[in-house]
Every structure is written in C-alpha cells, then in structure tokens.
C-alpha positions, 0 to 999 in steps of 0.5 A: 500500500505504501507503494501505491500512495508513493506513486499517486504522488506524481500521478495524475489520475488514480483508476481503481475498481474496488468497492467503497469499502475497500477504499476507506479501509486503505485510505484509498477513497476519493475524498481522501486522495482528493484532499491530498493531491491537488492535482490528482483526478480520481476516476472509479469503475465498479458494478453499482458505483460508490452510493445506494444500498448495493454499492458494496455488492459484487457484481459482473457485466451479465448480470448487472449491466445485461440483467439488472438494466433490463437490457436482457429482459427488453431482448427476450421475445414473449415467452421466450427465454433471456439470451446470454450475451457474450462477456464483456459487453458492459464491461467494455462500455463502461470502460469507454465512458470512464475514458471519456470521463478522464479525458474531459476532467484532464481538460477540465482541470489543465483549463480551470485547475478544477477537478472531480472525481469520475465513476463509471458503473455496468448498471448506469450504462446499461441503463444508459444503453437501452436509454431509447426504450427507458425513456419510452417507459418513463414518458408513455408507462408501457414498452412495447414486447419485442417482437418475434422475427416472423411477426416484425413491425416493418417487414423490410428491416428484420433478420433472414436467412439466406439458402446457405444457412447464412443469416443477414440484415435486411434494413428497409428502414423507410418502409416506402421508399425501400420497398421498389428496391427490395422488389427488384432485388428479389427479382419476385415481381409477384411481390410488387402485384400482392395487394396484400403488400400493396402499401407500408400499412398493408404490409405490417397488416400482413407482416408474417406473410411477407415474412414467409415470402421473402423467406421463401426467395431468400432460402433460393440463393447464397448470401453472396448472391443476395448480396450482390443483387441488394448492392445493386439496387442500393438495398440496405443490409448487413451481414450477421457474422461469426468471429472467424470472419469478423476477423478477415472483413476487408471493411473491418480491417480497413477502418482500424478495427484491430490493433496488432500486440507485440508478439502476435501472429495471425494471417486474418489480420496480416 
C-alpha cells in the first residue's frame, strides 16, 4: 500500500475498481486522495458505483449491466427465454465512458485547475444503453414486447436467412421508399402485384406473410448472391457474422478495427 500512495504522488489520475469499502479501509477513497493531491483526478469503475444500498455488492457485466438494466429482459421475445450475451459487453462500455470521463476532467482541470472525481458503473450504462426504450417507459408507462422475427413491425428491416444457412440484415428502414428496391432485388415481381403488400400499412397488416415470402426467395440463393443483387439496387443490409470472419472483413480491417500486440501472429489480420 505504501507503494501505491508513493506513486499517486506524481500521478495524475488514480483508476481503481474496488468497492467503497475497500477504499476507506486503505485510505484509498476519493475524498481522501482528493484532499491530498491537488492535482490528482480520481476516476472509479465498479458494478453499482460508490452510493445506494448495493454499492458494496459484487457484481459482473451479465448480470448487472445485461440483467439488472433490463437490457436482457427488453431482448427476450414473449415467452421466450433471456439470451446470454457474450462477456464483456458492459464491461467494455463502461470502460469507454470512464475514458471519456478522464479525458474531459484532464481538460477540465489543465483549463480551470478544477477537478472531480469520475465513476463509471455496468448498471448506469446499461441503463444508459437501452436509454431509447427507458425513456419510452418513463414518458408513455408501457414498452412495447419485442417482437418475434416472423411477426416484425416493418417487414423490410428484420433478420433472414439466406439458402446457405447464412443469416443477414435486411434494413428497409423507410418502409416506402425501400420497398421498389427490395422488389427488384428479389427479382419476385409477384411481390410488387400482392395487394396484400400493396402499401407500408398493408404490409405490417400482413407482416408474417411477407415474412414467409421473402423467406421463401431468400432460402433460393447464397448470401453472396443476395448480396450482390441488394448492392445493386442500393438495398440496405448487413451481414450477421461469426468471429472467424469478423476477423478477415476487408471493411473491418480497413477502418482500424484491430490493433496488432507485440508478439502476435495471425494471417486474418496480416
């Protein structure tokens, strides 16, 4: 302990992810520090933050940031099961708003000599990053269940599976404007003639039998195929990919994704 209130001396922020208590039992806690170092910004990362009746408890980015925010819950078709999302997914997130915090006190502080102390929590930004549907509850008293994959609310911006098995995006967002592309792309001018599919209100009202009938053409060509036919009638999408090919995404690699470590091999990021 000796050795790390000997660094905070000279150092310009002090970054932990211990609980409250732990901190006031070393010593360690902002108000302390603060009082201390006039230049030192505490900066905390924890599970329920530094205040509240769980501030003490443990806790993971499954469970508090997917599971307490409601972030799992809101993911969850009727009657279906919560899913369990890859790990790290909070964690990463907090982690970036308490850089960001850091990084506007340091500016803060070589402008005004002003600092404070900066926290980040999994169950604040988890309830952050589902902010859309929050609000939604807060504003209107109700959310909205998600809806199963063959009953969407808009037809055209909803996940398909192409016939080699492999899964994509289809993002008709503007259910109107869209609709000829996705047409043409298909190239199932039977669509186009369906009165049932005549108009954005009609297909909602028909939702799953569009569902079933793109499902149909699409499950009658490759994805590469498919996605060569949605480029060229400018129809938004996305594929849905593993990691063995998130890796080798020419896009993916062009935009800086991937940092190369000292020592590591690999030929899908070479």
């Amino acid at each position: 302990m000796s050795i790390i209130k000997k660094l905070i001396t000279d150092a310009n922020v002090f970054l932990t992810n211990m609980r409250p208590q732990f901190l006031h039992r070393s010593g360690l806690d902002p108000q302390a520090l603060l009082g201390a170092h006039p230049r030192l910004i505490c900066a905390s990362l924890t599970a329920y933050g530094l205040h509240g009746p769980d501030r003490e408890a443990p806790g993971y980015d499954m469970a508090v940031f997917s599971g307490r925010s409601g972030l799992a819950e809101r993911s969850t078709p009727p009657g279906g099961t919560p899913p369990i999302f890859p790990g790290g997914i909070g964690d990463n997130a907090s982690a970036l708003s308490l850089v960001a915090g850091i990084a506007g006190t340091l500016f803060r502080r070589e402008r005004t000599g002003q600092r404070q102390l900066v926290s980040a929590l999994l169950l604040r930004t988890g309830v952050y990053t589902l902010g859309m549907d929050i609000s939604t509850r807060i504003g209107l008293g109700r959310i909205t269940a998600p809806a199963p994959r063959t009953r969407p609310q808009n037809p055209l911006m909803n996940l398909y599976r192409a016939g080699d098995g492999r899964w994509f995006w289809l993002v008709g967002a503007e259910a109107q404007r869209h609709w000829p592309g996705i047409v043409a792309a298909t190239e199932f001018a039977a669509l186009q003639e369906d009165v049932r599919f005549a108009s954005p209100r009609e297909r909602h009202r028909n939702s799953t039998a569009l569902v079933e009938a793109l499902d149909h053409v699409f499950a009658q060509h490759s994805r590469d195929h498919l996605a060569a036919q949605v480029a060229a009638y400018d129809v938004w999408w996305a594929p849905i990919q593993p990691a063995e090919e998130v890796v080798s995404d020419p896009q993916a690699l062009a935009c800086g994704s991937f940092a190369r470590a000292e020592g590591q091999t690999g030929e899908a990021l070479e």
